[in-house]
C-alpha positions in Angstrom: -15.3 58.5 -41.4 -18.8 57.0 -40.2 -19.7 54.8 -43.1 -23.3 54.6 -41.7 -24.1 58.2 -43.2 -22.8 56.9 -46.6 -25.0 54.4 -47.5 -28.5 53.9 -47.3 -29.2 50.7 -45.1 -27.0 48.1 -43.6 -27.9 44.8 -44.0 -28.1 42.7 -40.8 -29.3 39.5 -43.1 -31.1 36.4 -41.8 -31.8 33.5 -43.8 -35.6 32.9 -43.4 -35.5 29.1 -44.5 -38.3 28.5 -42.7 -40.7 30.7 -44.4 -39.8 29.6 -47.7 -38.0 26.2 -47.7 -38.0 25.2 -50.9 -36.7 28.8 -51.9 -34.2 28.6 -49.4 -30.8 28.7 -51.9 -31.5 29.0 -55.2 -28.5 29.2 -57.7 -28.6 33.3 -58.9 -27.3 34.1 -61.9 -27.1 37.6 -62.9 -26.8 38.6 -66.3 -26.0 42.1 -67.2 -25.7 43.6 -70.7 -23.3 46.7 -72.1 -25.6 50.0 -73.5 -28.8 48.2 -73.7 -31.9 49.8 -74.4 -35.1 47.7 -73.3 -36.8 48.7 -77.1 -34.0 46.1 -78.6 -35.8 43.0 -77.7 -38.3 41.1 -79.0 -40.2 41.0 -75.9 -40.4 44.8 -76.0 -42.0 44.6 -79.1 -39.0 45.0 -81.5 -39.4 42.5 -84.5 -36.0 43.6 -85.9 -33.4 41.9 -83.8 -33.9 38.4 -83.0 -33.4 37.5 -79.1 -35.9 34.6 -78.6 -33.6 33.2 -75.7 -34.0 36.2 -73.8 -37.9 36.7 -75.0 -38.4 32.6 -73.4 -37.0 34.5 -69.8 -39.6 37.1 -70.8 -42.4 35.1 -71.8 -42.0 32.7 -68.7 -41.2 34.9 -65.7 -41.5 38.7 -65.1 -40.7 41.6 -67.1 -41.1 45.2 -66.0 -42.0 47.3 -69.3 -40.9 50.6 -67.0 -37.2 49.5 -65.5 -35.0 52.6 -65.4 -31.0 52.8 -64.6 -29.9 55.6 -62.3 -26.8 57.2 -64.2 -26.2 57.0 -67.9 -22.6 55.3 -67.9 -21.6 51.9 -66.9 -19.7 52.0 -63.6 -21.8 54.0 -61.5 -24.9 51.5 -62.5 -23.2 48.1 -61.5 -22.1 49.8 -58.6 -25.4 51.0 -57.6 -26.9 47.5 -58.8 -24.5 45.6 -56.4 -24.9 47.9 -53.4 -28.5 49.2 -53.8 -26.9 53.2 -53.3 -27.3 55.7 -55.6 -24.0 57.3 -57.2 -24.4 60.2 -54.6 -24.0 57.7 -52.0 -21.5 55.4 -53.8 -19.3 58.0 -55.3 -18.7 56.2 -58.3 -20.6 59.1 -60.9 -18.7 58.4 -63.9 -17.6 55.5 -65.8 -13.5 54.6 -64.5 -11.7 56.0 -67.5 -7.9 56.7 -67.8 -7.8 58.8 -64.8 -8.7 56.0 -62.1 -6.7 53.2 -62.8 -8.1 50.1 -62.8 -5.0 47.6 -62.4 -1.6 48.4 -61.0 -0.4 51.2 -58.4 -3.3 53.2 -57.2 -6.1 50.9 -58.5 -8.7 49.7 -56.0 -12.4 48.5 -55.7 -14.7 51.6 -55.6 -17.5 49.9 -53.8 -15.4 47.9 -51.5 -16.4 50.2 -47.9 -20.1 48.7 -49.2 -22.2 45.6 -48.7 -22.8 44.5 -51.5 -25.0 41.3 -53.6 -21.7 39.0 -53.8 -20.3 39.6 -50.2 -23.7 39.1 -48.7 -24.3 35.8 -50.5 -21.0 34.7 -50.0 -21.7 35.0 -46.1 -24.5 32.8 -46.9 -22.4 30.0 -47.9 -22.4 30.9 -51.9 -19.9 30.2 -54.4 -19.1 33.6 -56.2 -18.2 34.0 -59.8 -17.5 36.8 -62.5 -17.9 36.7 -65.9 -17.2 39.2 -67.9 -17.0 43.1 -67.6 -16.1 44.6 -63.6 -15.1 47.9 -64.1 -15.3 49.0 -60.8 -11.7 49.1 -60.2 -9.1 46.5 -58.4 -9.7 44.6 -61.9 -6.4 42.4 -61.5 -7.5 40.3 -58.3 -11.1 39.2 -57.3 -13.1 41.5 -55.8 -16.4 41.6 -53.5 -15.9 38.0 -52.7 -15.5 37.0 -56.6 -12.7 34.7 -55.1 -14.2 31.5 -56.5 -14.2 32.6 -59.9 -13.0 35.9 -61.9 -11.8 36.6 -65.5 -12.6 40.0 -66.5 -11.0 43.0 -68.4 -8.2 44.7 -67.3 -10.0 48.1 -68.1 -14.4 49.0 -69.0 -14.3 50.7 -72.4 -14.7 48.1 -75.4 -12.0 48.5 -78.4 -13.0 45.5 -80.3 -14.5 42.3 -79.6 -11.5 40.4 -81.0 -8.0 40.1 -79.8 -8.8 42.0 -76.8 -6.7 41.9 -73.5 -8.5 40.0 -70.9 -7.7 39.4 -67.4 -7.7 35.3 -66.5 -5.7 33.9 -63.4 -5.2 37.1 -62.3 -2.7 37.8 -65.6 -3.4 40.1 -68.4 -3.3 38.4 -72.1 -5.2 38.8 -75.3 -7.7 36.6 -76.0 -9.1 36.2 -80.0 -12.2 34.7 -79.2 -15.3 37.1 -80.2 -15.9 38.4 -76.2 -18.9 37.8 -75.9 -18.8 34.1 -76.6 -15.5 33.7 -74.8 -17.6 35.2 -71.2 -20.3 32.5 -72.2 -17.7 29.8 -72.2 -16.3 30.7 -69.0 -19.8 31.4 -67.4 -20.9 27.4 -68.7 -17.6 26.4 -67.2 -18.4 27.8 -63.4 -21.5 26.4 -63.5 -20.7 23.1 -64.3 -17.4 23.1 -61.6 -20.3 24.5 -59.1 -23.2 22.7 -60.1 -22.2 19.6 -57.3 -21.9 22.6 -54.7 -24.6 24.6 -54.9 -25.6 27.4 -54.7 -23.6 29.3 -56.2 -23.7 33.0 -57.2 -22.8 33.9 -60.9 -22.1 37.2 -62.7 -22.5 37.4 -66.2 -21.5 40.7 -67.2 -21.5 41.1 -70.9 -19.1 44.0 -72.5 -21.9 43.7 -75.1 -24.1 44.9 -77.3 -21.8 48.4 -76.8 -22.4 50.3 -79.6 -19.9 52.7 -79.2 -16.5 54.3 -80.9 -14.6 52.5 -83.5 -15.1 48.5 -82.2 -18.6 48.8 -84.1 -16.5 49.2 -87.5 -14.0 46.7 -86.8 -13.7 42.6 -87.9 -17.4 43.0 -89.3 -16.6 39.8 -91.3 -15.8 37.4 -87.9 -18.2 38.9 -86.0 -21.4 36.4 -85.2 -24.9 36.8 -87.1 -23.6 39.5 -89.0 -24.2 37.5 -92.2 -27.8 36.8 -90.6 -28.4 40.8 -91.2 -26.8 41.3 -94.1 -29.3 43.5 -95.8 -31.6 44.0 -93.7 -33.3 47.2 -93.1 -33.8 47.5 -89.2 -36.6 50.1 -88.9 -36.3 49.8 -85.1 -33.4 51.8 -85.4 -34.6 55.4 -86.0 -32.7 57.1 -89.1 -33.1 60.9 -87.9 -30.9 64.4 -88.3 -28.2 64.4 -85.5 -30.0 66.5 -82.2 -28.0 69.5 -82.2 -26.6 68.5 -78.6 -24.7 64.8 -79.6 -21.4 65.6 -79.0 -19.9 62.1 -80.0 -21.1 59.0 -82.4 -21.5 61.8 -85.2 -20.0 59.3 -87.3 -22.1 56.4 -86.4 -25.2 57.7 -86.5 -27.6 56.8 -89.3 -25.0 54.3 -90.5 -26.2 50.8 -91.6 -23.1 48.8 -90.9 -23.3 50.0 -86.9 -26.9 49.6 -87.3 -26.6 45.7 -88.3 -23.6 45.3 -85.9 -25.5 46.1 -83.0 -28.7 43.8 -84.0 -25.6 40.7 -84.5 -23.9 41.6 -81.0 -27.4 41.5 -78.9 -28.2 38.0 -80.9 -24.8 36.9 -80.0 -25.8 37.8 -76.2 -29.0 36.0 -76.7 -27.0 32.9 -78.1 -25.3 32.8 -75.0 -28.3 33.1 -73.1 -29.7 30.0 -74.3 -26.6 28.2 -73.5 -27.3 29.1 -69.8 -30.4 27.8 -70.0 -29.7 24.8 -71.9 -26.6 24.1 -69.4 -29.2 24.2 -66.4 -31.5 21.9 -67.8 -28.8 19.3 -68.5 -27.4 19.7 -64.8 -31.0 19.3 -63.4 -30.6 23.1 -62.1 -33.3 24.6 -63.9 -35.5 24.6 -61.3 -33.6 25.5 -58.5 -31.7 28.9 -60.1 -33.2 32.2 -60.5 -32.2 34.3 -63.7 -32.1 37.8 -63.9 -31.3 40.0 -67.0 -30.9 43.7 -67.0 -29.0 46.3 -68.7 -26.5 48.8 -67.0 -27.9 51.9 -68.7 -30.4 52.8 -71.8 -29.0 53.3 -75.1 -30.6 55.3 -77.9 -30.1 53.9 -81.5 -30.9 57.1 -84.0 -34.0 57.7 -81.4 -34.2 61.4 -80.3 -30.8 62.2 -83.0 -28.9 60.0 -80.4 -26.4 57.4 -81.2 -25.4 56.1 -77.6 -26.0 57.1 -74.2 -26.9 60.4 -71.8 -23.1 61.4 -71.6 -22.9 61.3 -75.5 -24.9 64.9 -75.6 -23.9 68.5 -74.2 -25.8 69.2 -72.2 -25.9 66.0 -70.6 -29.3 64.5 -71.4 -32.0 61.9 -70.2 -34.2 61.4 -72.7 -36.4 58.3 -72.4 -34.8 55.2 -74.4 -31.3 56.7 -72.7 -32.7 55.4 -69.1 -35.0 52.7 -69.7 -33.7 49.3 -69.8 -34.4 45.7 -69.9 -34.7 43.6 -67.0 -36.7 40.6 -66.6 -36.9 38.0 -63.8 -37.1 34.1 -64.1 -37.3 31.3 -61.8 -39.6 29.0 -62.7 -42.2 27.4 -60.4 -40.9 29.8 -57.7 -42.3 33.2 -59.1 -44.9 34.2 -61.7 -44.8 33.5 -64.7 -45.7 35.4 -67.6 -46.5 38.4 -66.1 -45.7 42.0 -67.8 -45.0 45.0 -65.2 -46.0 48.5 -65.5 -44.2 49.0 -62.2 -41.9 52.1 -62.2 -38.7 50.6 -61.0 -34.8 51.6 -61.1 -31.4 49.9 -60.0 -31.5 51.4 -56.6 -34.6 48.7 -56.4 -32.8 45.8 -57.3 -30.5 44.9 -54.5 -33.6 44.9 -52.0 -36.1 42.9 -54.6 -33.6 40.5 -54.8 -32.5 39.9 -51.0 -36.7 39.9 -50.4 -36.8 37.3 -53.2 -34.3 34.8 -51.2 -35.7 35.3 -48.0 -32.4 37.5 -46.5 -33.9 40.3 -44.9 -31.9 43.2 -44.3 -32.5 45.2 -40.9 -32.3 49.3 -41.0 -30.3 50.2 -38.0 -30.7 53.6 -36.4 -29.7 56.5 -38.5 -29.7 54.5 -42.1 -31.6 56.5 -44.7 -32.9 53.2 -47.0 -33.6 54.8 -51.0 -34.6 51.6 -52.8 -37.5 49.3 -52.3 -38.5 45.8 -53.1 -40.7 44.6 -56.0 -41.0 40.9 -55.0 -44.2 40.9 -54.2 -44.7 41.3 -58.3 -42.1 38.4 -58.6 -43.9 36.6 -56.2 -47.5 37.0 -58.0 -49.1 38.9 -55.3 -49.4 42.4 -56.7 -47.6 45.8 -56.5 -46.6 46.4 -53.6 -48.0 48.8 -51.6 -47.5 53.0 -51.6 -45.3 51.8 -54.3 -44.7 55.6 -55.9 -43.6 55.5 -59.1 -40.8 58.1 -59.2 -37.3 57.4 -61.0 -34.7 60.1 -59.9 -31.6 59.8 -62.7 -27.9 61.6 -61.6 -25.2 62.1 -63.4 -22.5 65.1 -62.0 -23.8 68.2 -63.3 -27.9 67.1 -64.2 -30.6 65.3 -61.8 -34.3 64.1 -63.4 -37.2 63.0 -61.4 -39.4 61.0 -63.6 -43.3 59.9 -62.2 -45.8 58.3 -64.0 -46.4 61.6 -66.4 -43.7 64.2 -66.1 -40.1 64.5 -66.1 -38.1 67.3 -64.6 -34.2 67.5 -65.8 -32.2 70.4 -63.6 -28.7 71.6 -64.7 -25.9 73.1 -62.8 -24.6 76.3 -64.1 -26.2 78.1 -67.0 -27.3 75.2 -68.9 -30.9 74.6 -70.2 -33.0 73.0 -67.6 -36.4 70.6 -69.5 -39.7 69.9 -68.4 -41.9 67.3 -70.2 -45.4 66.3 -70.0 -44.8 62.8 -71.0 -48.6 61.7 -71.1 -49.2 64.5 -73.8 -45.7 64.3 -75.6 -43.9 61.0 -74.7 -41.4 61.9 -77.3 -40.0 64.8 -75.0 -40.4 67.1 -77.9 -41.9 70.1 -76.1 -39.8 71.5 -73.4 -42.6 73.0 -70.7 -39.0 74.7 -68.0 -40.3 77.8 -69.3 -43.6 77.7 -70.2 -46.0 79.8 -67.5 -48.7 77.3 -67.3 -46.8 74.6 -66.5 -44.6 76.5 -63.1 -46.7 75.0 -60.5 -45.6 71.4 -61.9 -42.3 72.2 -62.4 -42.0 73.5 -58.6 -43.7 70.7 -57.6 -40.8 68.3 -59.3 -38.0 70.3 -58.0 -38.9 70.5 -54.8 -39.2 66.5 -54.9 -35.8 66.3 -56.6 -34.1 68.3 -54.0 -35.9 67.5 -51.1 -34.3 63.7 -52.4 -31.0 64.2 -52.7 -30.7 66.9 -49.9 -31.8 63.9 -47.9 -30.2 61.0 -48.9 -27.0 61.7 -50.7 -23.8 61.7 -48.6 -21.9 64.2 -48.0 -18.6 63.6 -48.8 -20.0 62.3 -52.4 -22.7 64.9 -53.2 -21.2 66.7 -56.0 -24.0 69.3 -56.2 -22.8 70.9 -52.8 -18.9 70.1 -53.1 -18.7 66.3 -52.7 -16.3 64.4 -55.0 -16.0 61.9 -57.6 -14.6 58.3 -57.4 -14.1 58.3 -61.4 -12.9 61.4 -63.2 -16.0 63.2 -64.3 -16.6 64.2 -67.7 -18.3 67.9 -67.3 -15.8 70.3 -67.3 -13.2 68.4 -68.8 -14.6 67.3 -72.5 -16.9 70.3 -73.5 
């Protein structure tokens, strides 16, 4: 198989010291929340859940107000945010459930044919550490050059946050620390054994906020900050009549205990985000380590009648606080600060932005079909860069969205509803314009981009449209 055709670039990577010497090797540490939508923060204007660690990132680096994830679920979003491909190049389309094992006979890495963020750093003479949730398969033993540090989870899906089996020393053992704090422990302790052998390379990959299934109704008495909303009424979190397509969380949404323990699990994540911060300034690193949080995919909390994520509806859906998520950049003295985005950017983005950022410049060979592009000049101060586009395009197996500036075009497989939204006139996505007569110039227009995308960039063996296949067992077909 000619690996060349299934991603989009390879990296030939220099290390441009010269050019930026005091930028040279920064610390980078990564951290990635569970279901996150960007509205949940208080730099995103929500005055209901309090996050004033990650609102300081905000307020003192760069935060794009338009970041958008390429898939709905989990595992095909870290493995596009580690490899820069999108899940038709990856193959990873679904989250790894029960079907693709993730420890013991069969399991394996799903990304490993890739480069990939830690492997590239690592040539560059990082330490490597994980923190937290892989899912991406070959869970047991480090993965993608992890080897300097890895406790995870021996499988993706969150039961509770208490007494859950963990993966540490390459064993699997329950742990009754709340999870979130217990990856924040671990995360201060890498630092501090790597802090005298920089730079070093950390993934913090929170199973957390979630919001899904029965762990939101489970220990609500141990679990952090939830005395802190005991009562409170959480308007950010829109009380709304199910949409007639959520196929799962009917018994969550609208309900105030879930409502509260999300708000308590994204301060808890905040929490820990403040220890970072405070553990760099008391190793002198503070100035020398670029932060980065993101979420893996949007999550919608009663907005639209959806409690969860894209794959929580039939159809499967896209709506707008599904795909948008946080992600904000900090690195202070080293790239703006205070500076709010409008940029239209996604994860396929990210893997670029941030080898541009270090000064690692990968080199497209002959025949490499590159998807994603880098922001750094915004991180950098010096503008948007330029014939920067503005188009998200969103997959997940049976649906693909392009989303510009103004409209959004969702296309189904099969006999499924297709929807086109004029988002400048009805940013709610209330109005579906698929069939409308007026509007069949614009919707051309979009398919024509959507195809003319994926006809040229996904891989063939992974293109699920045109008989490709699935890393992770898909959910279409299987749970109507």
């Amino acid at each position: 198989m000619n690996l060349r055709l299934l991603f989009p670039f390879t990296f030939v990577v220099v290390l441009l010291s010269s050019a930026h010497p005091a930028w040279a090797r920064p610390n980078v540490i990564f951290v990635l929340t569970d279901n996150q939508g960007a509205w949940t923060l208080g730099c995103h204007g929500n005055a209901d859940v309090h996050t004033p660690n990650i609102d300081r990132l905000a307020r003192e680096g760069v935060r794009f107000t338009r970041a958008y994830a390429n898939n709905p679920v989990c595992s095909p979003n870290r493995a596009t945010l580690l490899t820069g491909l999108m899940p038709s190049q990856h193959g990873v389309h679904c989250y790894l459930s029960a079907g693709v094992p993730q420890v013991g006979e069969g399991s394996y890495c799903t990304i490993r044919e890739f480069p990939s963020l830690p492997k590239l750093l690592k040539a560059e003479g990082y330490s490597c550490g994980l923190a937290g949730k892989w899912h991406l398969g070959g869970n047991l033993h480090p993965q993608e050059a992890f080897d300097d540090y890895w406790i995870t989870m021996p499988h993706g899906a969150t039961s509770t946050f208490f007494d859950a089996y963990v993966i540490d020393d390459e064993a699997i053992r329950k742990e009754p620390e709340h999870l979130t704090r217990f990856w924040t422990r671990h995360a201060l302790r890498f630092i501090g054994q790597q802090s005298k052998n920089r730079p070093f390379f950390l993934y913090l990959a929170y199973n957390g906020p979630y919001g899904l299934g029965p762990a939101q109704l489970k220990d609500i008495d141990r679990v952090p900050h939830m005395a802190d909303y005991a009562g409170a009424a959480l308007p950010s979190f829109t009380r709304a009549e199910a949409h007639p397509w959520l196929h799962n969380n009917k018994d969550y949404i609208n309900n105030e205990t879930c409502i509260r323990r999300y708000a308590a699990e994204m301060t808890t994540i905040d929490d820990g985000v403040g220890e970072i911060l405070a553990k760099l300034k008391s190793l002198g690193l503070d100035d020398n380590t670029l932060v980065v949080f993101a979420g893996d995919n949007g999550w919608a909390g009663g907005q639209h009648g959806i409690w969860g994520m894209g794959d929580h509806t039939r159809p499967l859906s896209a709506f707008e606080h599904t795909m948008r998520v946080p992600l904000i950049w900090w690195w202070p003295g080293k790239i703006a600060k205070g500076i709010t985005s409008d940029l239209m950017v996604s994860h396929r983005d990210f893997l670029p932005s941030m080898l541009d950022l270090l000064g690692l410049r990968p080199a497209p060979a002959a025949g490499d079909n590159k998807t994603g592009h880098s922001y750094a000049s915004v991180l950098r101060g010096d503008g948007d860069p330029k014939d920067w586009d503005n188009t998200i395009y969103y997959e997940f197996e049976t649906m693909r969205c392009i989303r510009t500036a103004t409209m959004k075009w969702i296309e189904r497989q099969g006999d499924e509803v297709d929807e086109l939204y004029d988002l400048a006139a009805d940013p709610d996505e209330q109005r579906n314009l698929a069939e409308d007569s007026a509007a069949a110039a614009q919707k051309a227009a979009l398919k024509q981009r959507l195809d003319a995308f994926f006809n040229a960039n996904a891989a063939p063996e992974f293109d699920l449209w045109h008989g490709g296949r699935s890393k992770a067992k898909l959910i279409h077909g299987r749970d109507k």
